[in-house]
C-alpha positions in Angstrom: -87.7 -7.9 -208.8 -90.3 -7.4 -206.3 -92.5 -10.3 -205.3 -96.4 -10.3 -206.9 -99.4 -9.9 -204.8 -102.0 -11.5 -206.1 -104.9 -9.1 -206.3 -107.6 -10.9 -204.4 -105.2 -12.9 -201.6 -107.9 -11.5 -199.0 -110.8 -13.6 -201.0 -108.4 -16.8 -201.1 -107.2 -16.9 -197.6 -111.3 -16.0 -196.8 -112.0 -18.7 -199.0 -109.6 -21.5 -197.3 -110.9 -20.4 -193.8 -114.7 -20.8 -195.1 -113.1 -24.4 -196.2 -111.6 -25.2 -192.9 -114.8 -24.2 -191.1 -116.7 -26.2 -193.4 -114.6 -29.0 -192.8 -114.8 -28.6 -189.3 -118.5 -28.7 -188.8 -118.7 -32.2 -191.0 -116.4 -33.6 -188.1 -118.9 -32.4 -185.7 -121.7 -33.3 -187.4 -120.2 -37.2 -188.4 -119.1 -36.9 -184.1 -122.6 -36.6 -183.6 -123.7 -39.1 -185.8 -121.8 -41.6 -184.3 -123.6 -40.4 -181.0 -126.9 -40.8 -181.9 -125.9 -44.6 -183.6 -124.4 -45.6 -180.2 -127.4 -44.2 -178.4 -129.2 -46.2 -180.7 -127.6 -49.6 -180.0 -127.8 -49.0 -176.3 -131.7 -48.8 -176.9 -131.9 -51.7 -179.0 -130.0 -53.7 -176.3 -131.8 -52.8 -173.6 -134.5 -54.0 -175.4 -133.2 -57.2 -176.9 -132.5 -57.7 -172.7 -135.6 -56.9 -172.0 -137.3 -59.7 -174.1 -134.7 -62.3 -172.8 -136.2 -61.0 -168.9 -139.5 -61.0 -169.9 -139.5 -65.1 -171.1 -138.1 -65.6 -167.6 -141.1 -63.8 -165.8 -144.3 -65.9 -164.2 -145.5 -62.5 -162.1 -148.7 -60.7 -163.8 -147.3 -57.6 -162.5 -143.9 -57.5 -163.4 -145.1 -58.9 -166.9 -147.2 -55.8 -166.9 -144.2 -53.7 -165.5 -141.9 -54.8 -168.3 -144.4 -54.5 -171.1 -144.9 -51.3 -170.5 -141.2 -50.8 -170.4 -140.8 -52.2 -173.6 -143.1 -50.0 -174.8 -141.1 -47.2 -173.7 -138.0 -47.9 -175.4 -139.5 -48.5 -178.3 -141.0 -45.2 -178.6 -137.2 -43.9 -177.5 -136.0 -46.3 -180.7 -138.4 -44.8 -182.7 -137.6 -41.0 -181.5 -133.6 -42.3 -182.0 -134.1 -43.5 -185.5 -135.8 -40.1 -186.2 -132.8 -38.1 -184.7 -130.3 -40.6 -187.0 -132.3 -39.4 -189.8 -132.4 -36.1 -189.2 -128.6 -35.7 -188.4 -127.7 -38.0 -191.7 -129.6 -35.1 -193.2 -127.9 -32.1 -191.4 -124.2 -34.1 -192.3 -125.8 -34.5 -196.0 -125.9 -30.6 -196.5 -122.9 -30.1 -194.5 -120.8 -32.4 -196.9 -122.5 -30.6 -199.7 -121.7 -27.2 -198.3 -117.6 -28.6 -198.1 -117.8 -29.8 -201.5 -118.6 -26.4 -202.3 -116.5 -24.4 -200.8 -113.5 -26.6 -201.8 -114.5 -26.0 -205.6 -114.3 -21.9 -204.8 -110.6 -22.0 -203.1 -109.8 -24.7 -206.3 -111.7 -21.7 -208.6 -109.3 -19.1 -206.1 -106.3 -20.5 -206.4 -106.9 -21.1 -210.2 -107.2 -18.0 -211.0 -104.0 -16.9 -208.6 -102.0 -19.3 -210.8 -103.2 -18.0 -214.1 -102.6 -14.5 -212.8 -98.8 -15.2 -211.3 -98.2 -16.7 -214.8 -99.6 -13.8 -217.1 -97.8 -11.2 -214.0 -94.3 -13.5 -214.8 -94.8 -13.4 -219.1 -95.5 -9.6 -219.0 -91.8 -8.9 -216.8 -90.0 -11.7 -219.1 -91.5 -9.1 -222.1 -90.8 -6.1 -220.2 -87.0 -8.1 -219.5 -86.7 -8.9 -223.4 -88.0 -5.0 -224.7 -85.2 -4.2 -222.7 -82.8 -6.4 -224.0 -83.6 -5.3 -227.2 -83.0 -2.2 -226.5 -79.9 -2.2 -225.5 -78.7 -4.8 -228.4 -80.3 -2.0 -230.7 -77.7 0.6 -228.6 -74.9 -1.6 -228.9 -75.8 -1.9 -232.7 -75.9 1.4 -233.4 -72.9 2.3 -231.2 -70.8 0.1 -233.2 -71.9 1.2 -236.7 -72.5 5.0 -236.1 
C-alpha cells in the first residue's frame, strides 16, 4: 500500500514556517524590549547619581551645569518610557500574530489527521469489499 499525501502538505509546511517566523520575530521583539528596559535603568541611574552630586555641589555654576543636565536625562527618560511603550505595543501584536498562526497549523494539521483517517477507513473498506469477494468465490466454488 502506497503511503497518503495529504492534499494540502504545501499549505501545512507554509503554515509551520509562517509559525516559526512568527515565533522568531516575538524573540526579537522581547530582545529588544529588554534593550530598551536596560537603556532605561542606565538613565534612571545616571540620574539618581546625579542628584546624589548635585547635594554635594556649593559652585553656582556647576549647580547650573548639572541642572540642566538633569534636565536632559529626563527628557531622554521620558523619550525611553515612550520607546518601552511603543515596543510593548509592537511585541503585543507580534504575540497576537503567533497566537494566530499557531491556531492555523493546529486548524492544518487537524484537518491532515481527519483526512489520513477517512484516506485509512476507505482502504480497510476497499480491503474488506475485497475480502468479501473472494469469501463469496470460495462460497460459490465449493457449492457449485
Amino acid at each position: 500500500m502506497k503511503r497518503h499525501q495529504f492534499s494540502m502538505e504545501k499549505i501545512l509546511e507554509w503554515r509551520i514556517t509562517e509559525e516559526e517566523n512568527a515565533r522568531k520575530s516575538v524573540l526579537h521583539a522581547q530582545n529588544q524590549m529588554q534593550q530598551q528596559q536596560q537603556q532605561l535603568r542606565h538613565l534612571v541611574n545616571e540620574n539618581t547619581k546625579l542628584k546624589h552630586e548635585q547635594m554635594k555641589l556649593t559652585e553656582i555654576h556647576t549647580l547650573r551645569y548639572n541642572h540642566h543636565l538633569k534636565g536632559l536625562i529626563d527628557e531622554k527618560i521620558v523619550i525611553q518610557k515612550n520607546a518601552i511603550d511603543q515596543a510593548q505595543s509592537d511585541m503585543d501584536q507580534l504575540q497576537e500574530a503567533l497566537l494566530q498562526a499557531h491556531k492555523d497549523r493546529k486548524i492544518m494539521e487537524k484537518l491532515k489527521e481527519r483526512e489520513s483517517v477517512q484516506v485509512l477507513a476507505q482502504v480497510k473498506s476497499e480491503e474488506q469489499k475485497e475480502l468479501d469477494e473472494i469469501a463469496t468465490l470460495q462460497y460459490k466454488k465449493s457449492y457449485f
